[in-house]
C-alpha positions in Angstrom: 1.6 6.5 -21.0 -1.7 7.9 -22.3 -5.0 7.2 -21.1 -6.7 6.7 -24.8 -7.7 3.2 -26.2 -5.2 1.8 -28.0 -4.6 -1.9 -29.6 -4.8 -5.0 -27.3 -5.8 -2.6 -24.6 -9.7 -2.8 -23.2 -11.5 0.2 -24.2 -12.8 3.1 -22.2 -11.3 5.3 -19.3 -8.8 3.6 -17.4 -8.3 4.0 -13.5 -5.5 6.8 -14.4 -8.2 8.7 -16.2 -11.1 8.4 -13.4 -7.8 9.4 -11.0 -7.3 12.4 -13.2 -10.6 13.2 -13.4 -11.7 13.2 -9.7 -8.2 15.5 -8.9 -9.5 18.1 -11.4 -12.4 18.1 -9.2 -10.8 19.0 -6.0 -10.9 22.5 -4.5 -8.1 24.4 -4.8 -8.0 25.1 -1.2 -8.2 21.1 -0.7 -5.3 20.5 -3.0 -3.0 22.8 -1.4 -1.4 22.4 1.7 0.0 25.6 4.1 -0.4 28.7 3.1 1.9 29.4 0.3 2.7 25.7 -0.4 3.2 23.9 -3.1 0.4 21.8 -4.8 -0.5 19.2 -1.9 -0.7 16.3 -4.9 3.0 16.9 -5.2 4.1 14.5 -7.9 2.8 17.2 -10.0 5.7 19.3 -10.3 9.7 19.4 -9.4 12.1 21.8 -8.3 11.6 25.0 -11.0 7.7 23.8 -11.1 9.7 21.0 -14.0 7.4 18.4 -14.5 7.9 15.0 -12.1 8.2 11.2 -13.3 4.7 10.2 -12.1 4.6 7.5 -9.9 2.9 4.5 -11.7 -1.0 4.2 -10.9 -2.5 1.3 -11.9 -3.0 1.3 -16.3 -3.0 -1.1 -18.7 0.2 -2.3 -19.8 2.1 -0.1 -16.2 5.1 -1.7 -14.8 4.5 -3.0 -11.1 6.2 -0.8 -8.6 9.9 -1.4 -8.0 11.8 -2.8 -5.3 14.4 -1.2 -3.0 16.1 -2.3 -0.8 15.3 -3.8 2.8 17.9 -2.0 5.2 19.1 -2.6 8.6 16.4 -1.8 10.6 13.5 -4.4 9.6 12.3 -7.3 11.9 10.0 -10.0 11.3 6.7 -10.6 14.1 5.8 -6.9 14.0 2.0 -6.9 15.4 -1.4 -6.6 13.4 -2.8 -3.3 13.6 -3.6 -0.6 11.0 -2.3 1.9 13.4 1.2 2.8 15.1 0.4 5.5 17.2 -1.8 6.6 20.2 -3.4 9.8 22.2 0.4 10.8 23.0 2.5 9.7 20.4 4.5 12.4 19.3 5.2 13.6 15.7 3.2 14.9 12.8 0.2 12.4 12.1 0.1 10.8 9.0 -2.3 8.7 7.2 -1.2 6.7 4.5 -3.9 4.6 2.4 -4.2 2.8 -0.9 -5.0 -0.6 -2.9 -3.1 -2.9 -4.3 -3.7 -3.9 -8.0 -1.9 -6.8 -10.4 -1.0 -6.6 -13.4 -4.3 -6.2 -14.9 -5.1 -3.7 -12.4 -7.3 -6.3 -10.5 -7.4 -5.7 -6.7 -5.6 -8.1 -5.0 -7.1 -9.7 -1.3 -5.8 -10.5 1.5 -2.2 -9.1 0.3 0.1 -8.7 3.8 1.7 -5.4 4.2 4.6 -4.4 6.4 5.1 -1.3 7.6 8.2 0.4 9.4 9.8 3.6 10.2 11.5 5.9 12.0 9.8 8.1 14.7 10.1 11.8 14.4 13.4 11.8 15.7 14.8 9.6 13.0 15.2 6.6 15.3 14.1 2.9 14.6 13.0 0.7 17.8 15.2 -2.5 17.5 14.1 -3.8 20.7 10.5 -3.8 20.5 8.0 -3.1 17.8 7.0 1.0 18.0 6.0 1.9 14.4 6.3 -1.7 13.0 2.9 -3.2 12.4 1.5 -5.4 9.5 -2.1 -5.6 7.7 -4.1 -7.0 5.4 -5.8 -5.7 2.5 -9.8 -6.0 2.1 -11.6 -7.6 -0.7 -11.1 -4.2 -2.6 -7.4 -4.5 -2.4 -7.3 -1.4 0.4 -5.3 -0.3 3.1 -5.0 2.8 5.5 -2.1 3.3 7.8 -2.4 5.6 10.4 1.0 6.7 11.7 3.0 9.8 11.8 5.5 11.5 9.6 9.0 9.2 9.9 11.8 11.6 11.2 15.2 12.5 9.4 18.1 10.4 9.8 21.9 11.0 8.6 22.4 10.0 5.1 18.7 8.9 4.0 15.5 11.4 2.7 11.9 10.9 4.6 10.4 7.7 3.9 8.5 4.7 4.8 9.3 0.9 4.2 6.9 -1.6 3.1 7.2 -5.7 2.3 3.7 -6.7 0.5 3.1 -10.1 -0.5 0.2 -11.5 -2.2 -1.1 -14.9 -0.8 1.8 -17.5 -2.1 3.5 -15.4 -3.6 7.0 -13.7 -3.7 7.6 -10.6 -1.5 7.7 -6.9 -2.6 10.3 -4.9 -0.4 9.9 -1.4 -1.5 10.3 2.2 0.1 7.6 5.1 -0.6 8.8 8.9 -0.4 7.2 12.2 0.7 7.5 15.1 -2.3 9.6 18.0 -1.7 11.8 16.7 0.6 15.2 18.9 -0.2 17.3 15.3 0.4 14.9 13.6 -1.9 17.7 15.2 -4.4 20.6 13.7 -2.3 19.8 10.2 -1.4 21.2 7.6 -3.6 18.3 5.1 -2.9 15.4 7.8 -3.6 13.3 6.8 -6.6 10.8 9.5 -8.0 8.5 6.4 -8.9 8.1 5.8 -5.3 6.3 9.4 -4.4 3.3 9.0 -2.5 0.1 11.6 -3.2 0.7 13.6 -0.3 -2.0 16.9 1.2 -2.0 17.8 4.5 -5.3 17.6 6.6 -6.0 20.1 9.2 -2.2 19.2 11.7 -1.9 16.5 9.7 -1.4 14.7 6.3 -2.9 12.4 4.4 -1.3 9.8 2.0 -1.8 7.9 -0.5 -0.4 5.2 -3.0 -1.7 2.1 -4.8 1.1 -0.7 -5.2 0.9 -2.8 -8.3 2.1 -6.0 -7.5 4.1 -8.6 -10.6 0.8 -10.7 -10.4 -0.9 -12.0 -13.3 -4.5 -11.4 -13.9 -7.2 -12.7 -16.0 -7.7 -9.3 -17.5 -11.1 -10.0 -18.8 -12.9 -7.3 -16.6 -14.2 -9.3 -13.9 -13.1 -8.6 -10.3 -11.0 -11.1 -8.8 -13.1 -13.9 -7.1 -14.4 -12.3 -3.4 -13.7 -14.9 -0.5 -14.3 -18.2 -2.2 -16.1 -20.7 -0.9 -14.9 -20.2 2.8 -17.8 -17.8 5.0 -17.7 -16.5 8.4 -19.9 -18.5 11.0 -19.8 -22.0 8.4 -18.5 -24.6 11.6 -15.9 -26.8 9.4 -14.3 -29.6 10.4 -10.4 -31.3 10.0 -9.9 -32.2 6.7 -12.6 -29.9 4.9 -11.7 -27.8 1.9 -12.6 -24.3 1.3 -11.6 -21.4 -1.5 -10.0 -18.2 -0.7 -8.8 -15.7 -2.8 -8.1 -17.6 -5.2 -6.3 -20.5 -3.6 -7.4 -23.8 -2.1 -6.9 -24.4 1.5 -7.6 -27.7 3.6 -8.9 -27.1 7.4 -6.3 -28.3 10.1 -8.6 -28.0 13.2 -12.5 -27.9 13.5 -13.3 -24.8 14.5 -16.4 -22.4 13.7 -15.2 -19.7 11.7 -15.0 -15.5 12.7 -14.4 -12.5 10.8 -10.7 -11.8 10.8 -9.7 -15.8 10.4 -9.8 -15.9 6.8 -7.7 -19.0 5.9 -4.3 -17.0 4.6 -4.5 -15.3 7.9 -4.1 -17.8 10.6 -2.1 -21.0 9.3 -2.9 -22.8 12.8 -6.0 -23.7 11.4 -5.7 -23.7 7.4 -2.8 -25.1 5.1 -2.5 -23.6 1.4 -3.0 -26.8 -1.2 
């Protein structure tokens, strides 16, 4: 798809043309990774520098981003945090961040997202919940992840798996990929349209990839709505209605609330209408 105007579409640069734009403006140094490596941006270019499906940024008219598969290793209750490791967690740190757009490439609030993975030895905890851990995005529809690079396991490439669900909504169950990975060519389940933007950053790497989720959207150029009429510190009582995100939501226990009870996130105290 190109990023000029065309009929039925609004006019002027589109998100894929400011993303184009600000990655022409990135050192060179920046945009590489060791010394000798490829292009750090790595949806750029394939095996034999052949040009790579890119992975779908959020346009006009874009399809959301697929599904995959769930696999044997996810487990529901993983903890909130926006980071799965500590001081002396081993493995190659990783930072993966993002947003999450609908269909008219509107942010999306308050959209939960899943994370899980292996560690660096390819191994998933089933007993307990190391590198499981679930967020939720800000008004802007972002994220950031911090975690480390997943580990190799027999028969699968590198990758991380992802549920993200948009208040009331169905649930997206998706993998994302790391470029040049040699079994990216191997694995049956590996989709090019799931390649994160991936640089590495001092030890480390950074991540990055913005989900589009099948949400429609008034695409009239307005953001979606903020919080609604529901505010941190407002004391409500049982029975009293509030906005959030777009839905309604009726207060189940009087309560004064914080930052970080927003009604989608704590259904002790809020029911959806």
């Amino acid at each position: 798809m190109d990023d000029h105007p065309t009929p039925g579409r609004r006019s002027g640069l589109t998100r894929k043309g400011l993303l184009k734009t600000a990655l022409a403006a990135v050192p060179l140094s920046a945009a590489l990774g060791g010394a000798g490596a490829a292009t750090a941006l790595a949806r750029d270019a394939g095996p034999g520098h052949r040009p790579l499906t890119p992975t779908p940024v959020c346009d006009d008219g874009d399809d959301p981003t697929p599904p995959q598969m769930e696999g044997p290793y996810f487990k529901p209750g993983s903890p909130r945090r926006t980071s799965l490791v500590d001081a002396g967690t081993p493995g190659v740190r990783l930072t993966v961040s993002g947003r999450v757009f609908g269909l008219a490439c509107l942010p999306v609030p308050d959209v939960l997202l899943d994370f899980w993975q292996a560690d660096t030895n390819g191994a998933y905890d089933n007993a307990g919940h190391r590198f499981r851990g679930h967020q939720f995005t800000d008004q802007r529809g972002a994220f950031r992840l911090e975690t480390i690079v997943p580990g190799l396991y027999p028969g699968r490439t590198r990758h991380l798996h992802v549920k993200a669900q948009a208040p009331g909504r169905p649930v997206l169950t998706t993998q994302l990929y790391f470029p040049g990975e040699p079994r990216n060519a191997t694995d049956a389940l590996y989709d090019p349209a799931l390649l994160m933007h991936v640089r590495q950053a001092g030890a480390g790497r950074e991540a990055g990839f913005d989900f589009v989720l099948n949400l429609e959207q008034d695409g009239g150029g307005s953001p979606q709505p903020p919080g609604g009429t529901w505010a941190a510190g407002t004391a409500y009582a049982a029975g009293d209605t509030v906005t959030h995100g777009g839905s309604g939501y009726r207060c189940l226990q009087a309560h004064t609330a914080q930052p970080g009870w927003e009604p989608p996130h704590v259904p002790a105290l809020w029911q959806r209408l």
